[in-house]
C-alpha positions in Angstrom: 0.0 0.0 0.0 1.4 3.7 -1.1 1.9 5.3 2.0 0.6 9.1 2.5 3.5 12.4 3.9 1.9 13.6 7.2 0.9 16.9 6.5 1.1 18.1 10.1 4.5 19.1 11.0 5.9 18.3 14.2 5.8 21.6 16.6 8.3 20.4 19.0 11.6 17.8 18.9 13.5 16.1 21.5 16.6 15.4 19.6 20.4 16.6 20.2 23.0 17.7 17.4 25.4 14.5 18.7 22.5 12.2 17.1 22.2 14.4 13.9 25.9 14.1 13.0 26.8 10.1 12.4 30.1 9.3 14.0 31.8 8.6 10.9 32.0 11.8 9.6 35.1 13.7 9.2 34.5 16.6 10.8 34.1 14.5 13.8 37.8 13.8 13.9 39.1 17.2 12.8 36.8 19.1 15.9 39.2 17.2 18.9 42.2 18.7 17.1 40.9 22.6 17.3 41.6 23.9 20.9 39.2 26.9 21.7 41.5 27.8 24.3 44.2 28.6 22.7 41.7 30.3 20.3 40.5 32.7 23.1 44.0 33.4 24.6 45.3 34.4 20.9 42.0 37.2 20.4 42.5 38.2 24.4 43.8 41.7 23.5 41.5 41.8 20.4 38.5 42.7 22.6 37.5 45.2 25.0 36.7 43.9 28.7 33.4 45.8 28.8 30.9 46.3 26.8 28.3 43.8 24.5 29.6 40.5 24.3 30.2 39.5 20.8 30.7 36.2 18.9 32.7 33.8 20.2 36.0 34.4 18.4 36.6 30.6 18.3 32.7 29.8 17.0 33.9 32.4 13.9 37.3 30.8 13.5 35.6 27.3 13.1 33.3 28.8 10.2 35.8 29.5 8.7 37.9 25.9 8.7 34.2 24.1 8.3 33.9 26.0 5.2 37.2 25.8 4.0 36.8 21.9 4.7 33.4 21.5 2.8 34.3 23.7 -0.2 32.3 27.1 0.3 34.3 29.6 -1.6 31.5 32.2 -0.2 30.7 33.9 3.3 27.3 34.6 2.3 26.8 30.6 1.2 28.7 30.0 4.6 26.5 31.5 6.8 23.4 29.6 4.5 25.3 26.4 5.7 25.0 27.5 9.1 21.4 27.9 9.3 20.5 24.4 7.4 24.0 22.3 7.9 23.9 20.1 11.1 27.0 19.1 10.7 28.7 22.6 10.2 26.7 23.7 13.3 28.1 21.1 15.3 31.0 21.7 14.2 31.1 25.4 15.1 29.0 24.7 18.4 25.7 26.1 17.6 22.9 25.0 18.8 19.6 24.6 16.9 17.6 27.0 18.5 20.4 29.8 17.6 20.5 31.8 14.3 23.4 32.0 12.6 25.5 35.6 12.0 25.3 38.0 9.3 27.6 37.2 6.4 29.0 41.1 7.6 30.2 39.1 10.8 33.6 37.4 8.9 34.1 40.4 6.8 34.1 43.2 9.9 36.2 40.7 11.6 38.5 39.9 9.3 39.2 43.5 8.3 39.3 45.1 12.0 41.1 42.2 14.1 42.3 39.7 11.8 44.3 41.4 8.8 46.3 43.6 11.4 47.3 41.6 14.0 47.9 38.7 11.9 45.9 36.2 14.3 45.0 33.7 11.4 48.5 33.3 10.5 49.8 32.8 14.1 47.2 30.0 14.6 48.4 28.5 11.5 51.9 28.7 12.5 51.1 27.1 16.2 49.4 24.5 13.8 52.6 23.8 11.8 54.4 23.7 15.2 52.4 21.1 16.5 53.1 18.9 13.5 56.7 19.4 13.5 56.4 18.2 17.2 55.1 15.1 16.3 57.3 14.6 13.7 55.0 15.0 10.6 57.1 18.0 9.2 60.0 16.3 6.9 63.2 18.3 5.3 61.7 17.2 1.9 59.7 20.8 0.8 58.0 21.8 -2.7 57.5 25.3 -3.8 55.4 26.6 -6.2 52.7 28.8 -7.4 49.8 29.3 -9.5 47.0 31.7 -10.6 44.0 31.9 -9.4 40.4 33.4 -10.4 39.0 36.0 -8.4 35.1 36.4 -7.7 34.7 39.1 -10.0 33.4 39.5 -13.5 35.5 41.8 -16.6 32.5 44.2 -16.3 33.3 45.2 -13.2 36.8 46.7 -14.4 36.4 50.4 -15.4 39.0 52.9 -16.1 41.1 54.7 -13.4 39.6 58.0 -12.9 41.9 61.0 -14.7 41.3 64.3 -15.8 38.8 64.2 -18.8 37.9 66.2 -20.9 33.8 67.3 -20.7 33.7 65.5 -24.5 35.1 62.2 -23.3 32.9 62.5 -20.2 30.1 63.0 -22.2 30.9 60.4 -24.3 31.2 58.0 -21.5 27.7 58.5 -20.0 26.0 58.0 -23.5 28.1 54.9 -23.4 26.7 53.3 -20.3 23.0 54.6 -21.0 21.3 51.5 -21.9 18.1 51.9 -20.8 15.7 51.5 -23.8 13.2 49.1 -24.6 14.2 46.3 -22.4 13.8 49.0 -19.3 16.6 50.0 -16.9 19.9 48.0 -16.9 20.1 45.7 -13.9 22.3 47.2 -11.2 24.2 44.3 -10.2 24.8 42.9 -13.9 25.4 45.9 -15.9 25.4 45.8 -19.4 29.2 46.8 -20.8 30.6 46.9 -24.5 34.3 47.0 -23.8 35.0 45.6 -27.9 37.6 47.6 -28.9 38.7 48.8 -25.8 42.2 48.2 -24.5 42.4 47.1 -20.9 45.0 46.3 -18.9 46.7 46.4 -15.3 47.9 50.0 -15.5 45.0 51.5 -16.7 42.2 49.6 -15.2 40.9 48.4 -11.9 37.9 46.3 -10.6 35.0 47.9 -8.7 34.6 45.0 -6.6 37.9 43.4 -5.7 40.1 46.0 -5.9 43.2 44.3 -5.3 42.7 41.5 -7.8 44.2 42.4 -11.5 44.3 40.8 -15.1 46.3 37.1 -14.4 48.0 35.2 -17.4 50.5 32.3 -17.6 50.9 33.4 -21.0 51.9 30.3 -22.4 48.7 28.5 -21.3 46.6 29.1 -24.5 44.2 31.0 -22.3 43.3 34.6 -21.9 43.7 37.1 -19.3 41.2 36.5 -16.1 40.4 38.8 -12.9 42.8 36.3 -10.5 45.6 36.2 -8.0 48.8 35.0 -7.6 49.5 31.7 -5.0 52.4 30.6 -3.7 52.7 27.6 -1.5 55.1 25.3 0.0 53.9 21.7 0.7 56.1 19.3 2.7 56.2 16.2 0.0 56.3 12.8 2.7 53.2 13.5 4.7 52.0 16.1 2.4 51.1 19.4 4.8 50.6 22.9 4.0 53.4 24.9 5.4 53.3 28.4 4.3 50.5 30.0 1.8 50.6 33.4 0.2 48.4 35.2 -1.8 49.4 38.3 -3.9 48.8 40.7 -6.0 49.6 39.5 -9.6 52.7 41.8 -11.2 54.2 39.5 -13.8 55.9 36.1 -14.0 58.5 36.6 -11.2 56.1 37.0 -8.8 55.7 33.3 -8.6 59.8 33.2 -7.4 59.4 36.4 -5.5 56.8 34.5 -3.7 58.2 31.6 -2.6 61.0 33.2 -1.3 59.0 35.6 0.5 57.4 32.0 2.2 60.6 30.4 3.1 61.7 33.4 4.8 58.7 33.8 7.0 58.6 30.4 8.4 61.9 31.1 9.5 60.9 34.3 11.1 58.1 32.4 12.6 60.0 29.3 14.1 58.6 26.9 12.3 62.2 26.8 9.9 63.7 23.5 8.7 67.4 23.6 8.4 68.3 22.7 6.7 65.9 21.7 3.8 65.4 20.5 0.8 63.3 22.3 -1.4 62.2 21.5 -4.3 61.2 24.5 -7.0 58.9 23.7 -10.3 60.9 23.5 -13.4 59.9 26.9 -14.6 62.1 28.1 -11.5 65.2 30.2 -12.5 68.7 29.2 -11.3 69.0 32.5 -9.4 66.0 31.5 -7.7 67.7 28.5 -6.9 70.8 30.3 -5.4 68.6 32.0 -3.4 67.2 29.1 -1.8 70.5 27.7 -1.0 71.1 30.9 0.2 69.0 30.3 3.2 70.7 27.4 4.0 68.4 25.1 2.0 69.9 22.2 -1.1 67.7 22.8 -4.0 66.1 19.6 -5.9 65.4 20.8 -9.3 64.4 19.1 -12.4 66.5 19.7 -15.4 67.1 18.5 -18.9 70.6 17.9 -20.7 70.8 19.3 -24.2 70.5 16.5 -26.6 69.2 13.7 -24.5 65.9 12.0 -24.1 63.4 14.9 -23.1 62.6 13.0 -19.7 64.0 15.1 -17.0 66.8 14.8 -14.8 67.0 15.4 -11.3 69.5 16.6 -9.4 70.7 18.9 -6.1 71.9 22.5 -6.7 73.9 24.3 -4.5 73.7 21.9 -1.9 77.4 21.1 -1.3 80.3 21.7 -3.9 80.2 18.1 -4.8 76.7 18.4 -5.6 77.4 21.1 -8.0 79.9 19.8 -9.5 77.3 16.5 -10.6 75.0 18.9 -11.6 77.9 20.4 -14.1 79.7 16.8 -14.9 75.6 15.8 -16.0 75.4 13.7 -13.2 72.1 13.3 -11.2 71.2 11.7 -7.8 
């Protein structure tokens, strides 16, 4: 017999979030690993004694990780998650009879405590430390970089405001006055006609992101896109995240720049490896290879002998002088 859906919805439930969440899923065995202690004594001098009590700062810090963890590239999709994700409220400790923030909440946050104390970095750091204390962190490093898209569209790059002339001015308005038959142009998806137009980094910027610029490889077969730059350096046996930088793009060194720039503040930080091995992509210069045994570190680069089989060869550089001296004789370890 074809059962019927109760139309009567249940006013009140007896339930708890601990039998909502099944034990086999992962966020279970990433929430032991998060101390809110240590949370609260880091953001201690980020809040006034008196006053309204705000937020938890460690409830706003596991947002963040939980949607980092589930893929949620957006704070406003976040804080949907919240409302209607048991297991992200579980995860962040709110119960079900609790709203969740505004999606203003991460943004005034991150811009008025966050960005200039650096507290999401020195959490990540005390992270790394606690790896390296438990012997997860090996000498056997990877640098490298890529480009990445930014959330914003080509419309939304206009021209840096100079001196015009009240022609051009004029011109411009009749330009973006598209309001005819099909009504008034829809604020948030403005119609544009940049054909013929040339645009670029030094004379264009993005309404929205204002920090993010026109990204190319260049040799990619693809065109310019609204991105970033990202460097990263990965320790290769266990494969951890140690140091992550995002930039703003300038041109092909900035991937090098980058990675140098990472090396040198996990030193600063304590969380150094000396001395290690790092291992830079092949597009990686040999100056940028000096640089890293510079620091005290035996670069692992791939390289490729003129005239032999395209596969390529690896070898250390700078290491030790026997090690360059292979790398010159053509031999490889």
């Amino acid at each position: 017999m074809m059962g019927h859906a109760d139309p009567q919805r249940t006013l009140f439930y007896q339930l708890s979030l601990e039998t909502v969440v099944p034990p086999e899923h992962p966020l279970r065995a990433i929430r032991p690993l998060i101390e809110d202690a240590a949370i609260r004594r880091a953001c201690r001098d980020l809040y006034s004694p008196i006053g309204r009590p705000s937020i938890p700062p460690e409830q706003v810090f596991l947002a963040l990780v939980g949607g980092y963890l589930l893929g949620i590239t957006s704070e406003r999709k976040l804080v949907m998650e919240l409302q209607c994700n048991m297991a992200l409220r579980w995860f962040v400790g709110l119960n079900l009879d609790q709203d969740a923030w505004d999606a203003s909440t991460f943004s005034q946050n991150r811009r008025r405590r966050f960005d200039e104390s650096g507290l999401l970095e020195q959490l990540f750091d005390d992270t790394i430390k606690r790896a390296m204390a438990a012997g997860l962190v090996s000498r056997h490093v990877s640098v490298d970089g890529t480009l990445v898209r930014a959330n914003a569209s080509f419309k939304s790059f206009v021209p840096i405001e100079v001196a015009l002339d009240p022609a051009e001015y004029k011109r411009r308005l009749r330009a973006q006055d598209k309001a005819g038959e099909d009504g008034p142009p829809d604020a948030g998806n403005r119609p544009v006609d940049f054909r013929g137009e040339k645009r670029g980094n030094a004379t264009h910027r993005s309404r929205t992101d204002l920090d993010c610029r026109f990204v190319s490889k260049g040799t990619s077969g693809t065109g310019a896109y609204p991105g970033y730059t990202v460097n990263a350096v990965m320790e290769n046996r266990h494969r951890l995240l140690l140091g992550l930088g995002v930039e703003i793009f300038q041109s092909s060194t900035a991937e090098k720049a980058g990675c140098l720039t990472l090396l040198d503040s996990g030193r600063n930080a304590g969380c150094a490896l000396l001395p290690p091995r790092s291992a830079p992509t092949r597009g990686s210069s040999t100056r940028t290879s000096s640089r890293c045994c510079s620091r005290g570190a035996s670069s692992h680069i791939s390289r490729r002998r003129p005239g032999a089989a395209p596969t390529p060869m690896r070898g250390y550089g700078c290491g030790s002088a026997a090690a360059a001296t292979s790398c010159r004789n053509g031999a490889g370890s």
